[in-house]
C-alpha positions as CSV (number, residue, x, y, z in Angstrom):
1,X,0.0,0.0,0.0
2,X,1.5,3.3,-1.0
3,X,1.1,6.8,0.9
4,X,-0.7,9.1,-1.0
5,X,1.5,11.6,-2.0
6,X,3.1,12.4,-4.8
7,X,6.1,10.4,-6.0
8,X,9.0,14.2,-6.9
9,X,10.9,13.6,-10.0
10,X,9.8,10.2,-10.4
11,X,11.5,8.7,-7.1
12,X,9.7,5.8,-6.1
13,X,6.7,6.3,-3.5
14,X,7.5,5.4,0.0
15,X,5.9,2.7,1.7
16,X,3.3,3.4,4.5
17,X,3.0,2.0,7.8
18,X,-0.1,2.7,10.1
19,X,1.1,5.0,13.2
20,X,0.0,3.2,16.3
21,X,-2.3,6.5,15.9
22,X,-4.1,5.4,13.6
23,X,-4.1,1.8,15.0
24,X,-5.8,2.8,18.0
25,X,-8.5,5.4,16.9
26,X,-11.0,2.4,16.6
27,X,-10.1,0.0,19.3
28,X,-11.9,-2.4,21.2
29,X,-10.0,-2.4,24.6
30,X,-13.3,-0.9,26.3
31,X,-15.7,-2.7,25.5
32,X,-13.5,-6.4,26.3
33,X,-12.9,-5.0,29.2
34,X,-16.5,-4.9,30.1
35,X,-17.0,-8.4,28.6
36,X,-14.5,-10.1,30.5
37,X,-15.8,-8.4,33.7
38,X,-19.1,-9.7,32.9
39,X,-18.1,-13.1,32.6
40,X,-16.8,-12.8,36.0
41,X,-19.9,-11.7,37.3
42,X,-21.7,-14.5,35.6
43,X,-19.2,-17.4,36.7
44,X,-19.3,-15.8,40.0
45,X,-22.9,-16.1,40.2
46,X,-23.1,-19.8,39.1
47,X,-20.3,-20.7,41.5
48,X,-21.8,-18.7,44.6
49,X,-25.1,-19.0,44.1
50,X,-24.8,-23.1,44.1
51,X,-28.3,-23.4,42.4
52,X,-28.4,-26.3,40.0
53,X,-30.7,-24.1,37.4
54,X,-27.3,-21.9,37.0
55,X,-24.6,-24.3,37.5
56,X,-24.0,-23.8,33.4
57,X,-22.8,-20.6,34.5
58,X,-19.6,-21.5,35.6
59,X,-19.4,-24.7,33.7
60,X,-19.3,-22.7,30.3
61,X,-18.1,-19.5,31.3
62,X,-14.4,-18.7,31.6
63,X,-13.5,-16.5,34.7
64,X,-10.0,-17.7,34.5
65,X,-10.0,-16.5,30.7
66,X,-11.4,-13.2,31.5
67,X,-9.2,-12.6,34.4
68,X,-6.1,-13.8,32.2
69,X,-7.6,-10.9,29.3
70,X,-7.7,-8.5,31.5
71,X,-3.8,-8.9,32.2
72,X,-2.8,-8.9,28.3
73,X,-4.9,-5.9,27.9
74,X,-3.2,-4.0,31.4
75,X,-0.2,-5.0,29.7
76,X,-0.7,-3.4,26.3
77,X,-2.4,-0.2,27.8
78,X,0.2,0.7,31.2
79,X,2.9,0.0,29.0
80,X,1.7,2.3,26.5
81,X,0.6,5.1,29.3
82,X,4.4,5.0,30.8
83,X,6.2,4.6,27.3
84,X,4.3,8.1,26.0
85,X,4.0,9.8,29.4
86,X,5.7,12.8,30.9
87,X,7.3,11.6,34.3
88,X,7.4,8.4,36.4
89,X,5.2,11.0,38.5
90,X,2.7,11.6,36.3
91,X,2.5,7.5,34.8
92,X,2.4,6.4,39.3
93,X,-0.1,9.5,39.9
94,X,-2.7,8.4,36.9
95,X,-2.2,4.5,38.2
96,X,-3.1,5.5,41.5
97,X,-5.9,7.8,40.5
98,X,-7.7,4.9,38.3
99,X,-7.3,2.3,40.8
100,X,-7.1,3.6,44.3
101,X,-10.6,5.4,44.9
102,X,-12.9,2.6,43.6
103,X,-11.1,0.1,45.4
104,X,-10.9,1.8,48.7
105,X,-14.8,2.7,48.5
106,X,-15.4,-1.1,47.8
107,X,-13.5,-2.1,51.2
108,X,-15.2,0.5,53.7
109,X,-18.7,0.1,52.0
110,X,-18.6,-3.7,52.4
111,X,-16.9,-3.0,56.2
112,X,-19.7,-0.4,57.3
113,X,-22.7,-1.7,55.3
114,X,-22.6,-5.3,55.8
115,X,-22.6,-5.0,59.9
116,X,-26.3,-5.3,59.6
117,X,-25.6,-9.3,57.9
118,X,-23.5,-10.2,61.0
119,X,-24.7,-12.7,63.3
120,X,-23.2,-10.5,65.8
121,X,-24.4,-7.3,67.8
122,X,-23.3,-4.1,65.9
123,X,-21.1,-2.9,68.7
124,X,-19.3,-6.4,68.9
125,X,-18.7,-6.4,65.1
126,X,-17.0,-3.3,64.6
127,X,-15.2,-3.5,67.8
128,X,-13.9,-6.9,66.8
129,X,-10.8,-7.5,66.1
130,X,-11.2,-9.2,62.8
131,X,-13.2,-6.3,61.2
132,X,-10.1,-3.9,61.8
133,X,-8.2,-6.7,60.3
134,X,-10.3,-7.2,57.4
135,X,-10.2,-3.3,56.7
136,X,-6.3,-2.7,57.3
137,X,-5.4,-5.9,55.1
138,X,-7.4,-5.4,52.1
139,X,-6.3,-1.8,52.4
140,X,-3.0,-2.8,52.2
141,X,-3.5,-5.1,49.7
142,X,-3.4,-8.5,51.9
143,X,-6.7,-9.8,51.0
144,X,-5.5,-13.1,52.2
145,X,-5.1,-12.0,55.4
146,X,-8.2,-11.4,56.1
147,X,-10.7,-12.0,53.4
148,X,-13.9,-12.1,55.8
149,X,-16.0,-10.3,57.8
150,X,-17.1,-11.2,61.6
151,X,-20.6,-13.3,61.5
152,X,-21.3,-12.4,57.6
153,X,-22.1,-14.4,55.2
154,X,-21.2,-17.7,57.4
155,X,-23.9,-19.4,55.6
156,X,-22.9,-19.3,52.3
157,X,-21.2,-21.2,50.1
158,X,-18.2,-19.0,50.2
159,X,-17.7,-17.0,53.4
160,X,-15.2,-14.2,51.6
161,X,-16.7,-10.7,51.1
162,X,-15.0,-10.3,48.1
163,X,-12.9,-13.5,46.3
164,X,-12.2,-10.8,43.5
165,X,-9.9,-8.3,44.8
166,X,-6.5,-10.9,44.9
167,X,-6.3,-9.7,41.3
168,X,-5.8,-6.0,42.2
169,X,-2.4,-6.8,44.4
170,X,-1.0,-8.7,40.9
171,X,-2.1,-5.4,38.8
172,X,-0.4,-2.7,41.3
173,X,2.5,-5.4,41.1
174,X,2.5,-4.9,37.3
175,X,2.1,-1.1,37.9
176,X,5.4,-1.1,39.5
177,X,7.1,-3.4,37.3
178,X,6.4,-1.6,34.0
179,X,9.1,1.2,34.9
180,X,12.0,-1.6,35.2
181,X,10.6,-3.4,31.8
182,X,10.3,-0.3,29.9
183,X,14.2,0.6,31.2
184,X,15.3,-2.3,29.8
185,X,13.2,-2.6,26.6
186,X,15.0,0.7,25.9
187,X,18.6,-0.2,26.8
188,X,18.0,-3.7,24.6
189,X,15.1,-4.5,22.3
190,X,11.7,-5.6,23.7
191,X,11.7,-8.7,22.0
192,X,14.4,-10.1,23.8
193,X,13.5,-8.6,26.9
194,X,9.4,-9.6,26.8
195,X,10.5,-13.1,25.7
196,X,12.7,-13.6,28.3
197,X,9.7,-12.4,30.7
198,X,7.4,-14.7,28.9
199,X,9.4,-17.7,29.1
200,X,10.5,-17.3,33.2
201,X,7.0,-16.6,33.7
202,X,5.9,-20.0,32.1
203,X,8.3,-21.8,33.9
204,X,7.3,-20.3,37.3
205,X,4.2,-21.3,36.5
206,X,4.6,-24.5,35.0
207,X,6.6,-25.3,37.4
208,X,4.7,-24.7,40.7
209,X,1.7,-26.5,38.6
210,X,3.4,-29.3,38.1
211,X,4.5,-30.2,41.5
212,X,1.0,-29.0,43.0
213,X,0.0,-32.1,40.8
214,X,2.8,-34.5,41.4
215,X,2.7,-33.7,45.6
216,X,-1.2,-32.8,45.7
217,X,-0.2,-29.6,48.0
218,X,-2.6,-26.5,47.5
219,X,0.5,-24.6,48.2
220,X,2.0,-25.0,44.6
221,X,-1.3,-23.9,42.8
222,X,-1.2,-20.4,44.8
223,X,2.6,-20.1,44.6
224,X,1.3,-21.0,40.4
225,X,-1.5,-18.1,40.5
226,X,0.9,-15.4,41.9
227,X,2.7,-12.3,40.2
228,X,5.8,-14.3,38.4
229,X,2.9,-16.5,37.5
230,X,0.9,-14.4,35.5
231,X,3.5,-12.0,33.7
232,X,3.5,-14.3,30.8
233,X,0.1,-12.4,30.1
234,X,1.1,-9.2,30.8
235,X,4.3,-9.2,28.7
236,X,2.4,-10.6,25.9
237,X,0.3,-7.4,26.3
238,X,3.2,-5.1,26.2
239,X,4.8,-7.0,23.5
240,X,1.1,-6.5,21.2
241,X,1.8,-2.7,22.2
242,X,5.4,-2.3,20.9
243,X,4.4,-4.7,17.8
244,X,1.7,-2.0,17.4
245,X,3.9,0.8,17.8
246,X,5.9,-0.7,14.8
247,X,2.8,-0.4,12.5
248,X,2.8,-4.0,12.1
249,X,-1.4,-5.1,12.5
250,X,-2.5,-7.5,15.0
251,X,-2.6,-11.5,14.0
252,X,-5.5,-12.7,12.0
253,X,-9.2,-14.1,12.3
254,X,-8.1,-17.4,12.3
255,X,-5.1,-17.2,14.1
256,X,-7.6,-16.2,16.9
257,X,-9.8,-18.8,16.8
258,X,-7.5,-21.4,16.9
259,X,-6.3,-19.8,19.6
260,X,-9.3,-19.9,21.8
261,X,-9.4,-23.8,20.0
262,X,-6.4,-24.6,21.8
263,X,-7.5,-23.1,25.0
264,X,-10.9,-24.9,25.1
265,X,-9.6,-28.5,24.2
266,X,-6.1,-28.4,26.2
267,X,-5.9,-29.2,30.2
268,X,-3.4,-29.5,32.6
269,X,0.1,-29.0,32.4
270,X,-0.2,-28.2,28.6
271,X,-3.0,-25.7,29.1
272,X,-1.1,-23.9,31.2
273,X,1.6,-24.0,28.6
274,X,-0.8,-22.8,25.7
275,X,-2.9,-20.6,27.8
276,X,-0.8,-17.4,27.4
277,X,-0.1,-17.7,23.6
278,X,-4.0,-18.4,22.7
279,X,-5.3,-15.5,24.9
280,X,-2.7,-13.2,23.5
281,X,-3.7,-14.0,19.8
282,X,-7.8,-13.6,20.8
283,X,-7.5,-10.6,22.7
284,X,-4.8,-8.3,20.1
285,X,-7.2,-9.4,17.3
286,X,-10.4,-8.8,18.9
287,X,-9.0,-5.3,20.6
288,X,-7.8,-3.5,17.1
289,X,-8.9,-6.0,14.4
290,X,-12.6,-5.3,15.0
291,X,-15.0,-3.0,14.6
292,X,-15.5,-0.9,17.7
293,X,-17.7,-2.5,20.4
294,X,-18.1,0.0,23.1
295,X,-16.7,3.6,23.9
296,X,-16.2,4.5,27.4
297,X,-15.3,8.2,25.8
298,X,-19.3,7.8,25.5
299,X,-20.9,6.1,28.2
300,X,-18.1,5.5,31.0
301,X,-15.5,3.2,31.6
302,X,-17.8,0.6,34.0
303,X,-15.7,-2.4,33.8
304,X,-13.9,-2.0,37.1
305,X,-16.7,-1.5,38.7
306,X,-18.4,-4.3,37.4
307,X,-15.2,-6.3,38.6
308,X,-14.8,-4.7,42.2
309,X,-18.6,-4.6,43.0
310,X,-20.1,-7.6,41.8
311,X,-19.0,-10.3,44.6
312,X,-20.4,-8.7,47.7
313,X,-23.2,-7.7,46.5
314,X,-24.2,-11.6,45.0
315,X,-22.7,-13.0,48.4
316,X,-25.1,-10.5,50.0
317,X,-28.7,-11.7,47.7
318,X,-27.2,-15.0,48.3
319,X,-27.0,-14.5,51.8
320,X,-31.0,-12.9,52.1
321,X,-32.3,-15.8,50.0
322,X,-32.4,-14.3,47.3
323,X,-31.2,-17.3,45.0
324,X,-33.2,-20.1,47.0
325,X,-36.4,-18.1,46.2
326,X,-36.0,-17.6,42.7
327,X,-32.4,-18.5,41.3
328,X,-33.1,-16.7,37.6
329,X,-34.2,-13.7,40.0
330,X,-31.3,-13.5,41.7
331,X,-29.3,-13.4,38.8
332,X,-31.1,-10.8,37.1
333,X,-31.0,-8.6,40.4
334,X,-27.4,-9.0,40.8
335,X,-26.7,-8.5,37.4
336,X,-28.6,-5.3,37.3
337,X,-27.3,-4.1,41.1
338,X,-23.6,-4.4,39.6
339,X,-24.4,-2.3,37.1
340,X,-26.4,0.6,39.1
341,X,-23.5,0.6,41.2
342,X,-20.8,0.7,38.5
343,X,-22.4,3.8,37.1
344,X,-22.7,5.5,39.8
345,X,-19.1,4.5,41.3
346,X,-17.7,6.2,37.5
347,X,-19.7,9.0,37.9
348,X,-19.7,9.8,41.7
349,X,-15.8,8.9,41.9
350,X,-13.9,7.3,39.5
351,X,-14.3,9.7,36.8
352,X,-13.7,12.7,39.4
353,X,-10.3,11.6,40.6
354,X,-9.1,11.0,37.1
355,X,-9.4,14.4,36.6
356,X,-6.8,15.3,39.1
357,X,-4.6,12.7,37.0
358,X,-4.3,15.3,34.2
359,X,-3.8,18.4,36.4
């Protein structure tokens, strides 16, 4: 394909490469993002609610995917904001900004509101010394610490308030790392530095999988799921951001599909080998090689609310019987409280602190 301009004194014409620009004026990183929350909420629903009408749920949906999609696309997107920003003080202050508000709100909503769900006395529960853990751990980004509340939700299938949040430790993680990567992307090349990111994550997490398997100890499959763990999909991000850059276009249709092929049929050890390559290949097509889905530009970036939100407020239906009444009910009213709240957490104080980001 030739640039359109004119060829002086009959010298050839030049050949023209997209700017990443142009790439990303029609992107679909938005709208994914609210899909793969979504399917979080919905596997989250069939898993919690343990109703065998909705059991599909989280037979056929992919949280695991979704959660994995997120990271490719964190990975293309904070590289990108810290490769073309100002200062490391302006790429930490915007990080902090997007993800600190919503997430703090989330913790001391679930702390204050939920005391009335305890089986104990309101001036036991807050006095207790477990609800000032809970609140100073997931502060603090220790949701393992502490992940429930005194008395709440003790009936449920799941006593966590919120099983979602381990994520957000492994994206500040990545938040801090990208400064380091993009260093030494600059002082080498990023293919050799993303590669050999990719490849030590795989074994770390090949690795730990395996001997969870061969020894049967839970201990390996958490050491698996952990930061080293899941930088193969975050690199593969970055490295779909710098491929971009280059004004080379995203893989093809069908190099997608087998992709998500392979991720379907494969188990195991090999999954777990494949699992990076075929979300990398679905996601970089389906985020530039599509027409656009959703713009948050329009209607507001939801998707981290639907993420942060969505499991207390299904533990909570679950827990008022919400689900045993009417199981299609329940979903419908989670569904729709997720999304009340996601609105108004963008609006009332998402979108507000991002604006101190640019200032």
């Amino acid at each position: 394909m030739s640039h359109p301009i004119d060829a002086v004194a009959g010298a050839p014409a030049t050949t023209w490469k997209p700017s990443i620009e142009d790439r990303l004026k029609v992107n679909n990183f938005d709208g994914l993002r609210l899909i793969f929350a979504s399917m979080v909420v919905v596997f989250h629903i069939g898993l919690l609610s343990q109703q065998p009408e909705l059991a599909p749920l989280h037979w056929w949906v992919s949280s695991t995917f979704a959660v994995q999609a997120f990271f490719f696309v964190s990975g293309f997107l904070v590289v990108m904001s810290f490769d073309r920003g100002k200062s490391l003080r302006s790429y930490f202050k915007k990080r902090t900004l997007r993800i600190a508000p919503a997430y703090i709100a989330v913790i001391l909503a679930a702390a204050f509101l939920l005391a009335p769900l305890s089986t104990l006395p309101a001036s036991e529960f807050f006095s207790s010394a477990e609800w000032r853990s809970y609140v100073v751990s997931n502060l603090m980004l220790s949701n393992f610490n502490q992940p429930d509340l005194p008395g709440v939700f003790q009936q449920n299938y799941e006593v966590a308030v919120n099983g979602s949040l381990w994520t957000i430790k492994i994206e500040v993680m990545f938040y801090c790392s990208v400064p380091f990567i993009v260093w030494a992307i600059r002082k080498l090349d990023y293919k050799i530095v993303l590669a050999t990111i990719f490849v030590g994550s795989l074994i770390w997490q090949c690795g730990f999988v395996y001997l969870g398997e061969a020894t049967g100890n839970d201990l390996y499959a958490r050491l698996a799921k952990q930061l080293p763990g899941q930088l193969s999909f975050f690199a593969a991000g970055a490295f779909a951001y710098y491929r971009t850059a280059g004004g080379l276009p995203p893989p093809p249709a069908w190099a997608a599909v087998g992709g998500i092929i392979l991720y379907a049929v494969t188990d195991r050890l090999l999954h777990h080998v494949v699992a990076p390559f075929s979300v990398a290949l679905f996601t970089y097509w389906a985020s530039i090689g599509l027409q656009q889905l959703w713009s948050s530009h329009k209607w507001g970036d939801f998707s981290y609310g639907v993420y942060l939100y969505h499991f207390p407020i299904a533990q909570t239906m679950i827990s008022l019987g919400v689900f045993a009444a009417a199981p299609y009910l329940g979903l419908v009213a989670v569904c729709a409280a997720t999304l009340l709240v996601s609105v108004a957490s963008w609006h009332l104080i998402e979108k507000k602190a991002l604006r101190f980001a640019h200032r």
